[in-house]
TORKOL-4160 file (C-alpha; in steps of 0.2 Angstrom, whole numbers, padded with zeros to 4 digits, m for minus):
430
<pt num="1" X="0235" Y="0190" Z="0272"/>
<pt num="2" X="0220" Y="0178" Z="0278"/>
<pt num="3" X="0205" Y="0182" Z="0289"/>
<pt num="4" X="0208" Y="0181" Z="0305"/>
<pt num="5" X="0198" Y="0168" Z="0316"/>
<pt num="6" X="0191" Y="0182" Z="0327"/>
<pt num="7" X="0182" Y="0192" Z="0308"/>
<pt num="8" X="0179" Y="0172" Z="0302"/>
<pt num="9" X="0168" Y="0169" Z="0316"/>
<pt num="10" X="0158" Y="0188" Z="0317"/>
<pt num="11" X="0156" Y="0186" Z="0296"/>
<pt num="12" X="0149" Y="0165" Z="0299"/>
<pt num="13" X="0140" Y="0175" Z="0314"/>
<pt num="14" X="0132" Y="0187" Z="0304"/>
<pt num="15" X="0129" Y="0177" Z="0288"/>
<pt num="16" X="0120" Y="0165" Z="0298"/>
<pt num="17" X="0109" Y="0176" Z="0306"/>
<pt num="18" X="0103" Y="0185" Z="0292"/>
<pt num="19" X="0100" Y="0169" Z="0284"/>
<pt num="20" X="0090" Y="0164" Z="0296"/>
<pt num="21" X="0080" Y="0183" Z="0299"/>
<pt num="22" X="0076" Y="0183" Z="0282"/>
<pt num="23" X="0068" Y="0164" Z="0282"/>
<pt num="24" X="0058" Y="0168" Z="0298"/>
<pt num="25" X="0052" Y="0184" Z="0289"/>
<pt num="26" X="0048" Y="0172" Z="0273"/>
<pt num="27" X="0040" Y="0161" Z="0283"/>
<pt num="28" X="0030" Y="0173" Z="0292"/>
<pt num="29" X="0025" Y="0184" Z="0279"/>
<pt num="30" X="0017" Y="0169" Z="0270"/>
<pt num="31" X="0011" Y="0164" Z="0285"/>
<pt num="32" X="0002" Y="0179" Z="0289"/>
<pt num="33" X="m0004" Y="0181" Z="0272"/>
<pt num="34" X="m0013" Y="0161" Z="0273"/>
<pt num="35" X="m0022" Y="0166" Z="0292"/>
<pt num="36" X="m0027" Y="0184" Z="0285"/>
<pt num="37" X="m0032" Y="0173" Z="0270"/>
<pt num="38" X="m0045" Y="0157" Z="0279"/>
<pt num="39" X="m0051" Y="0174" Z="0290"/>
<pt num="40" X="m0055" Y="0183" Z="0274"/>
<pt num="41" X="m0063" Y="0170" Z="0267"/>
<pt num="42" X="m0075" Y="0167" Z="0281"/>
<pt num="43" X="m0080" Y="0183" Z="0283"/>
<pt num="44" X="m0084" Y="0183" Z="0264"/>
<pt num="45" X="m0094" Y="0168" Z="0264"/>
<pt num="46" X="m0102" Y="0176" Z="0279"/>
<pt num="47" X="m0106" Y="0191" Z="0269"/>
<pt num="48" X="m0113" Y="0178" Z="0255"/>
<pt num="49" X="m0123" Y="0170" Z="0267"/>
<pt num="50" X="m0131" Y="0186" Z="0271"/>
<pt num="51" X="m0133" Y="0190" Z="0252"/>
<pt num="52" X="m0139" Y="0174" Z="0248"/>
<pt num="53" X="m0154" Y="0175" Z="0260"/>
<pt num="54" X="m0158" Y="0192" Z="0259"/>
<pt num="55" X="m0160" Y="0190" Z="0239"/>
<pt num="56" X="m0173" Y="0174" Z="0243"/>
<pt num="57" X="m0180" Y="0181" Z="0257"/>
<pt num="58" X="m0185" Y="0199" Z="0249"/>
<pt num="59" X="m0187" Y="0192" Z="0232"/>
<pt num="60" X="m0177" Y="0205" Z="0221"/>
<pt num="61" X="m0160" Y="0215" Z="0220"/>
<pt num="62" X="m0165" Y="0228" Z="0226"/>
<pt num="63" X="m0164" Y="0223" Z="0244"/>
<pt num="64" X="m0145" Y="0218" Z="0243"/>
<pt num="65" X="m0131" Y="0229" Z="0248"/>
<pt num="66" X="m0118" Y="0236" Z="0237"/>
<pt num="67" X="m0107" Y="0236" Z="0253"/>
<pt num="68" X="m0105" Y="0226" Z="0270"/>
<pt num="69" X="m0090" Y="0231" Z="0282"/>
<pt num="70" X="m0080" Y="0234" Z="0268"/>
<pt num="71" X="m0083" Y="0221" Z="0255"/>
<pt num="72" X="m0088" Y="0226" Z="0240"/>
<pt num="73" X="m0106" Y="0214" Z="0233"/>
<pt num="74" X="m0107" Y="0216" Z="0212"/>
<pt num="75" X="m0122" Y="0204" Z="0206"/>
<pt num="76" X="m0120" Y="0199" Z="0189"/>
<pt num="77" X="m0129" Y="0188" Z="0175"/>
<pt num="78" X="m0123" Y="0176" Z="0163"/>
<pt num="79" X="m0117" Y="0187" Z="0153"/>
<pt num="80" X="m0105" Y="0198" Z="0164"/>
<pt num="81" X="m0117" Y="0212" Z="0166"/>
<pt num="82" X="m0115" Y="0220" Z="0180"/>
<pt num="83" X="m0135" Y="0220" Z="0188"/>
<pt num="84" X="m0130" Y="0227" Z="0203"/>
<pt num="85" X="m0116" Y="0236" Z="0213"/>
<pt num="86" X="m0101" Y="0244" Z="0206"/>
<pt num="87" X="m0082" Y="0238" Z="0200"/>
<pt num="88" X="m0070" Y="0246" Z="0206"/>
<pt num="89" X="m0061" Y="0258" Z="0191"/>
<pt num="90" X="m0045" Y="0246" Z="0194"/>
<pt num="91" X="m0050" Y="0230" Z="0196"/>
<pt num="92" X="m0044" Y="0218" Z="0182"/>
<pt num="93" X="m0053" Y="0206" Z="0173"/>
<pt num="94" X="m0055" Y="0192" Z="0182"/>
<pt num="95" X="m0061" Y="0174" Z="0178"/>
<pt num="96" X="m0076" Y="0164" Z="0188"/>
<pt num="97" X="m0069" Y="0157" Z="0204"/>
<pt num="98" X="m0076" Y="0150" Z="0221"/>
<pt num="99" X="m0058" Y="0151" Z="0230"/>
<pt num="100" X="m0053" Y="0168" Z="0239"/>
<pt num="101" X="m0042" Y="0173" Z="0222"/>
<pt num="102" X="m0030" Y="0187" Z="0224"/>
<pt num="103" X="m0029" Y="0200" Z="0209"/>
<pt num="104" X="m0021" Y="0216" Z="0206"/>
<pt num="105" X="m0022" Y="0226" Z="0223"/>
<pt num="106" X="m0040" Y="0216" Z="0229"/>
<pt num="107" X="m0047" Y="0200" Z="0232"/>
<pt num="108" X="m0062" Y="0193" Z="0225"/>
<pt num="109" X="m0074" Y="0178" Z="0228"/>
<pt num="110" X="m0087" Y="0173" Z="0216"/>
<pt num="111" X="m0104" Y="0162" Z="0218"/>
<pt num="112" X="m0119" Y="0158" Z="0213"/>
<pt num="113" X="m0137" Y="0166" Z="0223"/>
<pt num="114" X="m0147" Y="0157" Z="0206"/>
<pt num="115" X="m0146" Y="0148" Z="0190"/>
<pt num="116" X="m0144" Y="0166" Z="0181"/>
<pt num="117" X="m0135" Y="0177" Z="0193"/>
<pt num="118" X="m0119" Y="0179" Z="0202"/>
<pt num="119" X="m0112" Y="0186" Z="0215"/>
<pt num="120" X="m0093" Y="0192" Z="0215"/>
<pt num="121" X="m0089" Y="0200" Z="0231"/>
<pt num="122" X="m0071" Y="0210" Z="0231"/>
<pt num="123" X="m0062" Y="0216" Z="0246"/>
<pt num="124" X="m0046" Y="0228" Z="0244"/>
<pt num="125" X="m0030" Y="0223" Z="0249"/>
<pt num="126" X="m0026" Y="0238" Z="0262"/>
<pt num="127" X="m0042" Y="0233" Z="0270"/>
<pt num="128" X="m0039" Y="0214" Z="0272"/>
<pt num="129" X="m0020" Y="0213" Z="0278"/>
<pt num="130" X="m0004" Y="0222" Z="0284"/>
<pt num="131" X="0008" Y="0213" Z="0271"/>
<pt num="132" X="0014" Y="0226" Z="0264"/>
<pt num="133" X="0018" Y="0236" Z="0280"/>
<pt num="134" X="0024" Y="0221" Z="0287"/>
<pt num="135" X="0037" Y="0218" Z="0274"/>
<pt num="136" X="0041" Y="0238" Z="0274"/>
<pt num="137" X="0043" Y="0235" Z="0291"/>
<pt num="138" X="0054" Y="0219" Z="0291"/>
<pt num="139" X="0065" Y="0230" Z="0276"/>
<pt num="140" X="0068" Y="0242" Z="0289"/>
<pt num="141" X="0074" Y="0233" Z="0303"/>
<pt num="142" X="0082" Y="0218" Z="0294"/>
<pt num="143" X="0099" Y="0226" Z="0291"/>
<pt num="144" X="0096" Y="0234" Z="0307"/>
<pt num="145" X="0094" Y="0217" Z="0317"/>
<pt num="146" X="0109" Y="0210" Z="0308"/>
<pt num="147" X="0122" Y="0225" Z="0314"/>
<pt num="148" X="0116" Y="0223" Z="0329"/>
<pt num="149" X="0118" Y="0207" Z="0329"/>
<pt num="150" X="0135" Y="0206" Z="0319"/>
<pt num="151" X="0141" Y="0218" Z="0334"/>
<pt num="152" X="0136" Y="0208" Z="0349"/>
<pt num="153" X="0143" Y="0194" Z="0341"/>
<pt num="154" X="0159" Y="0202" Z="0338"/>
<pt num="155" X="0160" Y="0207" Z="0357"/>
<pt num="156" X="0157" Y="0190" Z="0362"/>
<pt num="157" X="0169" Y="0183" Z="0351"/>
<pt num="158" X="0182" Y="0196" Z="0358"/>
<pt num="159" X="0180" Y="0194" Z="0375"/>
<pt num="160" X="0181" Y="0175" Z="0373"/>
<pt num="161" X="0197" Y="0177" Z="0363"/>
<pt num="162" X="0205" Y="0190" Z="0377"/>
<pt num="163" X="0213" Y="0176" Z="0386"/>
<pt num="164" X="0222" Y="0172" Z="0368"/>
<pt num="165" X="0228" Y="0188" Z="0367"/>
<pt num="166" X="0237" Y="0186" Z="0384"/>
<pt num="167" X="0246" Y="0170" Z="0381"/>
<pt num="168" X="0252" Y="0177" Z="0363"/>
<pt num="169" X="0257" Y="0192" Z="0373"/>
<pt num="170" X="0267" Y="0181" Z="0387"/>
<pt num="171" X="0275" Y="0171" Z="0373"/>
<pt num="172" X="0281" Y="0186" Z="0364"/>
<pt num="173" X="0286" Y="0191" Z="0380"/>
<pt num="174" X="0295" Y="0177" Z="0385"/>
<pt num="175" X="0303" Y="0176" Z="0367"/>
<pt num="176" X="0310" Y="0194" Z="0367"/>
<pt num="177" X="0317" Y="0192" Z="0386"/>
<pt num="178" X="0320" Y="0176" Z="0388"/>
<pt num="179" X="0311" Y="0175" Z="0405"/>
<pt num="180" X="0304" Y="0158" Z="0409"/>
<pt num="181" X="0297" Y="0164" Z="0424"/>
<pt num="182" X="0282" Y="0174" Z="0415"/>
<pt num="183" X="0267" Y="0167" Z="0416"/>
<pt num="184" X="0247" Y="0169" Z="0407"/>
<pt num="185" X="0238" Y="0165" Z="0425"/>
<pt num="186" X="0222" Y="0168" Z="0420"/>
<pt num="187" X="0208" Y="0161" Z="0432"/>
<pt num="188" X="0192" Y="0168" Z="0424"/>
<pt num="189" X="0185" Y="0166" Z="0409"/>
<pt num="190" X="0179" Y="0151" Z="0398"/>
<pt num="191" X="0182" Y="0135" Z="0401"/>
<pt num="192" X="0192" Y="0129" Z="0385"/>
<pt num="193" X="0202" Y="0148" Z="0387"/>
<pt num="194" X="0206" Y="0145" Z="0408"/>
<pt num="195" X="0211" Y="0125" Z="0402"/>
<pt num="196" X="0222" Y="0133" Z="0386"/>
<pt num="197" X="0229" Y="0145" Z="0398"/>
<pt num="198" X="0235" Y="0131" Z="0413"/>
<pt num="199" X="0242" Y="0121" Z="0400"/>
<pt num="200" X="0253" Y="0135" Z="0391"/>
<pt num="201" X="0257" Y="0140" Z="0408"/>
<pt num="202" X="0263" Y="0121" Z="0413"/>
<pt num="203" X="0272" Y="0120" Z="0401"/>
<pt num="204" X="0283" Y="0136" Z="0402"/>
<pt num="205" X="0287" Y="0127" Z="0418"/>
<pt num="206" X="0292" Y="0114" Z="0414"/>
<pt num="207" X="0302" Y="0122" Z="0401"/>
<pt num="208" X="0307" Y="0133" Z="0413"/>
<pt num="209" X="0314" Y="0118" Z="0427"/>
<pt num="210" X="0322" Y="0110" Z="0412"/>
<pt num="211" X="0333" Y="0124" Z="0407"/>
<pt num="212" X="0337" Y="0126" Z="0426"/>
<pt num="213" X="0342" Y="0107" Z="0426"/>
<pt num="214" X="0352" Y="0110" Z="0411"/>
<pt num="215" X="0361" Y="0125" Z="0416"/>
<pt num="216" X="0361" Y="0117" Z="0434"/>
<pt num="217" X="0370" Y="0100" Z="0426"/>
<pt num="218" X="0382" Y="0112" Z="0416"/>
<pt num="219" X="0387" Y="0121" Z="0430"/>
<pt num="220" X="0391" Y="0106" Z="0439"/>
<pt num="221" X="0400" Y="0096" Z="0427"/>
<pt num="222" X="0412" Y="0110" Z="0422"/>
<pt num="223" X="0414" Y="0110" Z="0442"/>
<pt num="224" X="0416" Y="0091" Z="0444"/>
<pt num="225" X="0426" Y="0088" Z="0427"/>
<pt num="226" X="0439" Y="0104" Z="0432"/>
<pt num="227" X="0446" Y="0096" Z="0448"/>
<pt num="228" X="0452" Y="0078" Z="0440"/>
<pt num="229" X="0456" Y="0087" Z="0424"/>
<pt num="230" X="0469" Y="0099" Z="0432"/>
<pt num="231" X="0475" Y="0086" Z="0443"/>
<pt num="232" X="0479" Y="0077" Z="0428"/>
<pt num="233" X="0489" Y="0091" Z="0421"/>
<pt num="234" X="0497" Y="0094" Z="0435"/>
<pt num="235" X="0501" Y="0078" Z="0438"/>
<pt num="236" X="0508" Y="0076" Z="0419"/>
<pt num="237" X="0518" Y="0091" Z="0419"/>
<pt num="238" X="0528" Y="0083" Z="0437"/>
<pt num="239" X="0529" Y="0069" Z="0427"/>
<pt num="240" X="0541" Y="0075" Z="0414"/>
<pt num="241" X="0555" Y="0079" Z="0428"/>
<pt num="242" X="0554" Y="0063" Z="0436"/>
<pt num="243" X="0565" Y="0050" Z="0431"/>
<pt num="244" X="0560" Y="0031" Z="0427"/>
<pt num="245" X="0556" Y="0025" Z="0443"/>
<pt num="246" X="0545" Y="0040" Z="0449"/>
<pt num="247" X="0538" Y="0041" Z="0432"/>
<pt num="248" X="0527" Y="0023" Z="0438"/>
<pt num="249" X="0520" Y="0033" Z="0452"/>
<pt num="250" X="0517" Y="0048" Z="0442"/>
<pt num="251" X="0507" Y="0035" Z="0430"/>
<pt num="252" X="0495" Y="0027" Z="0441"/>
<pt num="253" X="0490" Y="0043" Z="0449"/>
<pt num="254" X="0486" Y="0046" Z="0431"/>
<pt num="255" X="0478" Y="0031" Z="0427"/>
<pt num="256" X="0468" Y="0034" Z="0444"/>
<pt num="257" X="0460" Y="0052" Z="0440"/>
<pt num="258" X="0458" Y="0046" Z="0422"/>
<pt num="259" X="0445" Y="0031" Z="0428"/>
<pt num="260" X="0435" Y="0042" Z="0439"/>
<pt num="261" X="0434" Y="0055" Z="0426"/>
<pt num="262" X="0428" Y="0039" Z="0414"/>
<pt num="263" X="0417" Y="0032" Z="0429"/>
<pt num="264" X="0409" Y="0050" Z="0430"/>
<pt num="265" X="0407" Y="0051" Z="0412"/>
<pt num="266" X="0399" Y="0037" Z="0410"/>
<pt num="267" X="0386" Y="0041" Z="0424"/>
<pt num="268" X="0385" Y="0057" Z="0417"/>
<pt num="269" X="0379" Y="0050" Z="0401"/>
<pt num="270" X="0367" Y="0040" Z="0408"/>
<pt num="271" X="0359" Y="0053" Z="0416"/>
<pt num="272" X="0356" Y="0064" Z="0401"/>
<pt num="273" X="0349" Y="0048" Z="0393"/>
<pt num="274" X="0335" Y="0046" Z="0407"/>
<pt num="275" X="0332" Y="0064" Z="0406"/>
<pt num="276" X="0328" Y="0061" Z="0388"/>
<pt num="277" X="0318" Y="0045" Z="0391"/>
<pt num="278" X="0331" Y="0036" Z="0381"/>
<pt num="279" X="0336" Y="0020" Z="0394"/>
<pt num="280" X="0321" Y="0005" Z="0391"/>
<pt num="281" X="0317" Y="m0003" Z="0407"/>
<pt num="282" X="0321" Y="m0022" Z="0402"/>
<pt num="283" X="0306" Y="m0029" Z="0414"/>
<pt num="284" X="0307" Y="m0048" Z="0420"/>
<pt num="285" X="0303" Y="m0056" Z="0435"/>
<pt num="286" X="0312" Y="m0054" Z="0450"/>
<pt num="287" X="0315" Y="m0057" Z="0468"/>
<pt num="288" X="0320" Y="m0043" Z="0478"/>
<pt num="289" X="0326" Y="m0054" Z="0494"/>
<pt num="290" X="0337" Y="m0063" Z="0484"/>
<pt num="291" X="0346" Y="m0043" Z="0473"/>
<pt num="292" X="0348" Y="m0037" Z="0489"/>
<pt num="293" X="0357" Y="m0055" Z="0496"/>
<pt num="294" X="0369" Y="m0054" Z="0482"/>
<pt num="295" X="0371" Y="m0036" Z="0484"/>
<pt num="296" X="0375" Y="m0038" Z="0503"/>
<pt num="297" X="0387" Y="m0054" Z="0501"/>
<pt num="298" X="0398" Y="m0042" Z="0487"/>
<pt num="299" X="0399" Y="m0029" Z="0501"/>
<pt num="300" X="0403" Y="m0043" Z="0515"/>
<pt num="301" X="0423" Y="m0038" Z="0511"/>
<pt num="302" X="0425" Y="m0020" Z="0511"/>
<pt num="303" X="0409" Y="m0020" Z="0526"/>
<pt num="304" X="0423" Y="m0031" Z="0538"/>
<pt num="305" X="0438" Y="m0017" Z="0535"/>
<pt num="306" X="0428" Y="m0008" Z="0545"/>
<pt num="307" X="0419" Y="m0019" Z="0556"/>
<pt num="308" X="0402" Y="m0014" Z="0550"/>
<pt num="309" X="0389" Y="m0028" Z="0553"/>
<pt num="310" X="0379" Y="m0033" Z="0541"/>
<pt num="311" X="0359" Y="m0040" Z="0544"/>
<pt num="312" X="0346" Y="m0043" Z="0533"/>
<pt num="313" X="0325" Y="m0044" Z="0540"/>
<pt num="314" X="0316" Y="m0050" Z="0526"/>
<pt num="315" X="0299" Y="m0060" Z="0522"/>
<pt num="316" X="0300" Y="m0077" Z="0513"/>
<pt num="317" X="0300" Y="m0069" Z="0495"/>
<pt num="318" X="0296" Y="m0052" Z="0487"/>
<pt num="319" X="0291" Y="m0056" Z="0468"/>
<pt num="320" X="0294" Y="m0039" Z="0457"/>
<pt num="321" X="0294" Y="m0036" Z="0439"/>
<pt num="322" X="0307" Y="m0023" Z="0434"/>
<pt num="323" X="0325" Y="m0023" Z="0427"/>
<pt num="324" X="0335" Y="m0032" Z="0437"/>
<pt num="325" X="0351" Y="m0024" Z="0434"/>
<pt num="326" X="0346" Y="m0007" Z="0437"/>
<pt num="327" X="0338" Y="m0013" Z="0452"/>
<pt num="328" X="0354" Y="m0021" Z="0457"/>
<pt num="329" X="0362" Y="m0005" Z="0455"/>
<pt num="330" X="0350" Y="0004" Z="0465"/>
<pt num="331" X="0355" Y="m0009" Z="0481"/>
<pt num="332" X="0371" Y="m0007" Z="0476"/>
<pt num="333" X="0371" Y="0014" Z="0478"/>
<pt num="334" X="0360" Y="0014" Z="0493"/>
<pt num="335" X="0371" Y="0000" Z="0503"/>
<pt num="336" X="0387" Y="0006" Z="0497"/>
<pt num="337" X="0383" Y="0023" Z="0504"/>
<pt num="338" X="0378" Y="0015" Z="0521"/>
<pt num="339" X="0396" Y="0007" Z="0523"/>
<pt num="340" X="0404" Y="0021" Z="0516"/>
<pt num="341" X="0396" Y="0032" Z="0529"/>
<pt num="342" X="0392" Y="0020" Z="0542"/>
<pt num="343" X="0403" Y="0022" Z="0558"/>
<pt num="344" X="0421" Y="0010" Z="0561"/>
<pt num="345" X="0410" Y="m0005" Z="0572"/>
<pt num="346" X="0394" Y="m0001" Z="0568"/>
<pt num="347" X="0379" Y="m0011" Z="0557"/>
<pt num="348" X="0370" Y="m0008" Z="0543"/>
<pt num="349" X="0353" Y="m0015" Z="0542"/>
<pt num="350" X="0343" Y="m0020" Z="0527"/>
<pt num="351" X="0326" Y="m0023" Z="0527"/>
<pt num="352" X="0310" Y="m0030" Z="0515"/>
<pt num="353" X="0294" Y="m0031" Z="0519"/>
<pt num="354" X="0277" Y="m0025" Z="0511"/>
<pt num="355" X="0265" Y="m0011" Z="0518"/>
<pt num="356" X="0250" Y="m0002" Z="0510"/>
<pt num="357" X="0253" Y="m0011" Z="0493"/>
<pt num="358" X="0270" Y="m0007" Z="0491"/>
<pt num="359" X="0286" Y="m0017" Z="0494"/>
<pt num="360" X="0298" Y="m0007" Z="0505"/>
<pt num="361" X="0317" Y="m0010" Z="0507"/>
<pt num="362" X="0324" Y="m0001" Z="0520"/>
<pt num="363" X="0341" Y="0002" Z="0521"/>
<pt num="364" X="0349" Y="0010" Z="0540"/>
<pt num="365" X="0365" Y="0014" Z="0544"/>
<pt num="366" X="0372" Y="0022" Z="0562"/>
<pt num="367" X="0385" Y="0034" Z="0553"/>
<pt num="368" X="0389" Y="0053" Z="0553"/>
<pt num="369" X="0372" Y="0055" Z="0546"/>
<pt num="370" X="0366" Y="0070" Z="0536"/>
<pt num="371" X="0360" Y="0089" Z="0542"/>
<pt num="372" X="0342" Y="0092" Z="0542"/>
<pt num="373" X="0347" Y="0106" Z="0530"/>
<pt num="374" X="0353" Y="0097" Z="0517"/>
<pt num="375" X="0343" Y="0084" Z="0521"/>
<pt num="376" X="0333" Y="0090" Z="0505"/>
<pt num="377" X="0346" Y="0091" Z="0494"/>
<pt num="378" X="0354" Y="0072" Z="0495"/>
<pt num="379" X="0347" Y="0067" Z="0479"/>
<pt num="380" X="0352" Y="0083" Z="0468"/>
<pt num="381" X="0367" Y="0080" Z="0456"/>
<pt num="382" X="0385" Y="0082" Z="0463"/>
<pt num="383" X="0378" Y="0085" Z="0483"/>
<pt num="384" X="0392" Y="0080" Z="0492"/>
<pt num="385" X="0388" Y="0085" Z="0512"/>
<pt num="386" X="0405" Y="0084" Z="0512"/>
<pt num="387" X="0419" Y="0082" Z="0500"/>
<pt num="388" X="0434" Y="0080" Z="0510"/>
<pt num="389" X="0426" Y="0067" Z="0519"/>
<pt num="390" X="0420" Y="0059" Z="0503"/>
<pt num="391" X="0433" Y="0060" Z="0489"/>
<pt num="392" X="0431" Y="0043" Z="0482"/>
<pt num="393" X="0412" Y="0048" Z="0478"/>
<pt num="394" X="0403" Y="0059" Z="0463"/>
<pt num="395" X="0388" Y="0062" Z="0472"/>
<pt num="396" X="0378" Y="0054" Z="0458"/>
<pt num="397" X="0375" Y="0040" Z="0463"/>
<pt num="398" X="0358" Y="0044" Z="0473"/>
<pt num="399" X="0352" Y="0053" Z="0459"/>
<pt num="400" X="0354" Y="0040" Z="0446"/>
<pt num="401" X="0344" Y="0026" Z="0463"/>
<pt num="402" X="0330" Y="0042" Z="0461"/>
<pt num="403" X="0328" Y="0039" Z="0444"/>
<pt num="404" X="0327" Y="0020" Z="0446"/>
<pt num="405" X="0314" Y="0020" Z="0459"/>
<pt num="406" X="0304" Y="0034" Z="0448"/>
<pt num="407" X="0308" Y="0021" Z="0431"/>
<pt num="408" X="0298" Y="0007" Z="0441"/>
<pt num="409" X="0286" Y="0018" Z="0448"/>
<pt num="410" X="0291" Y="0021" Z="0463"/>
<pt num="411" X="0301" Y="0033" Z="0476"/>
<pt num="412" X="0315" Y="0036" Z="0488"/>
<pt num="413" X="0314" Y="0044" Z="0504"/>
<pt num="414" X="0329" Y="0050" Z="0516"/>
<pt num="415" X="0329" Y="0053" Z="0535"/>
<pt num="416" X="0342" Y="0056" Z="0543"/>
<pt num="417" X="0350" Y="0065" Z="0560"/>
<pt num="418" X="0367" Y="0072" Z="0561"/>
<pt num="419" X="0379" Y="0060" Z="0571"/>
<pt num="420" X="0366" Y="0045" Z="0576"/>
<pt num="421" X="0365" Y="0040" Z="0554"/>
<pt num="422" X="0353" Y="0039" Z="0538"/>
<pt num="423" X="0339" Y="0028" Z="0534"/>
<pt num="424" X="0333" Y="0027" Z="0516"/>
<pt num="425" X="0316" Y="0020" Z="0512"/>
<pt num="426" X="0314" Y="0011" Z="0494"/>
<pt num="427" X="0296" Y="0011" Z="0489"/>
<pt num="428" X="0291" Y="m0002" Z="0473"/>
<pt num="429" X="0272" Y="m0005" Z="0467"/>
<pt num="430" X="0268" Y="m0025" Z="0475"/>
């Protein structure tokens, strides 16, 4: 099983630091040693100095000191015989040098006072430095330092990782139960964990609105497709007792649900492709004045049965780049709907003009108009206000103008009052 990341991090943690205690100990130790050294080495030559003067000045060994603060003065001759002071029983034997030299458990200094004597002065280690209790020391509280340090770490490291721990607990959670609704919501904590946890949260929701849609949209097909469908049997098993000329009726009632259920399927399927982002805008360049003229003159027809008036207010042009044939079938829901629901002698105006940066094609109709409750709900799959009234319509058709609009980076907005009629409110990018 590997090393989790929470141990990786405390063990790189703690290697790290002890790498880095044990340098800085190096480093001081030596450094220490070198200052205690130059200040040792002064005070020596000091002590030489002194030596050195008191030899001249008095004119014989017998006025220099065997010892000064601790430094131990041997004169010698030539020959290595020891004229004056003592060696110490465990000093080693130790060649001629100038430069502070260590040996053994002392440090030493050697010089000339004439041509036939020299001076060796030796200082003891314990008396010159605190290396060895400084490394003693650094022994001691090394691991120490490093535990302590390996634990603070790891407490760091699991409270920043805390917040992980909730969004693995939330997506077992969710997995065991099911429940989209469950959510991390954590609002304190790091930076990167708060960011992780909005983004694990946004997009549960999203899951979570797009299991909705789909059981939503399954629900209402199996609704939608189960009136046609057993209309259809109906309508096949009366067939089978009529004779030849009722059978013709019998058939075109047939051959009637069969094309809305095919009308509805096929919008049906082109929902589910926008849902997926499978339908590619095929952008050109277009003239919205001149869709919504062509659009209006097709309605001119079944506007006339009943007596509906039809008016456009436009401004010389309105130059747009987007599909046209979707955008065509965006006019085409919107007026459709208009005449559909518009009152016998009344009007429905279109009209185009451009405000705040966007192009805005407005489209008014003085119909039966829309309750403020559902007012909300006129672009939802299958919303019909109200199906007997409306038994030629799927109620798909604003939902599929919705997705238009959104396809070409705009909106739709409804208003409407119940009995005076709707205004919808196209909004395109200029």
């Amino acid at each position: 099983m590997a090393m989790s990341i929470k141990k990786r991090i405390v063990l790189w943690y703690a290697l790290w630091m002890l790498l880095i205690l044990v340098l800085s100990s190096v480093i001081l130790v030596f450094a220490y040693d070198y200052a205690i050294g130059n200040e040792l080495r002064s005070e020596m030559l000091e002590v030489f100095d002194d030596v050195y003067d008191t030899y001249y000045e008095r004119g014989g060994l017998g006025g220099i000191p065997t010892r000064d603060d601790g430094v131990i003065i041997v004169v010698r001759d030539n020959d290595g015989s020891v004229l004056r002071g003592r060696v110490p029983f465990d000093f080693p034997l130790s060649r001629y040098s100038e430069s502070l030299v260590s040996s053994g458990n002392y440090y030493y200094l050697d010089g000339r006072i004439s041509e036939d004597l020299t001076l060796r002065l030796i200082v003891p280690k314990e008396l010159s430095n605190q290396s060895t209790f400084s490394i003693a020391l650094i022994l001691v509280f090394l691991p120490l330092i490093v535990v302590l340090s390996s634990v603070g770490g790891y407490l760091i490291v699991r409270k920043a990782f805390k917040p992980l721990y909730s969004v693995v607990s939330t997506s077992r959670m969710i997995a065991e139960s099911g429940d989209l609704s469950n959510r991390v919501g954590l609002s304190d904590g790091s930076e990167e964990m708060v960011m992780l946890s909005s983004a694990f949260d946004d997009m549960i929701r999203k899951l979570e609105v797009s299991f909705e849609r789909e059981r939503q949209f399954a629900d209402d097909v199996s609704h939608e497709l189960r009136t046609p469908l057993a209309a259809l049997i109906s309508e096949t098993e009366y067939a089978k007792t009529l004779d030849k000329s009722g059978m013709e009726n019998a058939l075109e009632k047939m051959s009637a649900i069969e094309r809305r259920l095919s009308r509805l399927c096929s919008q049906l399927l082109e929902l589910s492709r926008a849902d997926r982002d499978k339908i590619v805008l095929e952008k050109e360049s277009v003239d919205l004045k001149e869709l919504v003229e062509a659009t209006l003159l097709s309605f001119k027809e079944e506007a006339g049965k009943k007596n509906i008036t039809l008016s456009l207010s436009v401004v010389d042009e309105a130059p747009f780049s987007g599909d046209r044939d979707q955008l065509t079938r965006l006019f085409i829901n919107l007026i459709s709907n208009a005449i559909r629901y518009g009152r016998e002698g009344g009007h429905v105006d279109v009209y185009i003009g451009c405000d705040e940066g966007h192009w805005m094609v407005r489209v008014e109709d003085d119909g039966i108009g829309i309750g403020k409750e559902n007012i909300g709900k006129v672009f939802d799959r299958f919303f019909q206000e109200d199906r007997a009234r409306n038994s030629k319509g799927l109620g798909l058709g604003l939902s599929i103008s919705k997705w238009i609009a959104e396809a070409h980076g705009g909106r739709i907005e409804a208003k409407s009052e119940k009995g005076k009629g709707s205004t919808f409110t196209l909004f395109l990018p200029a």
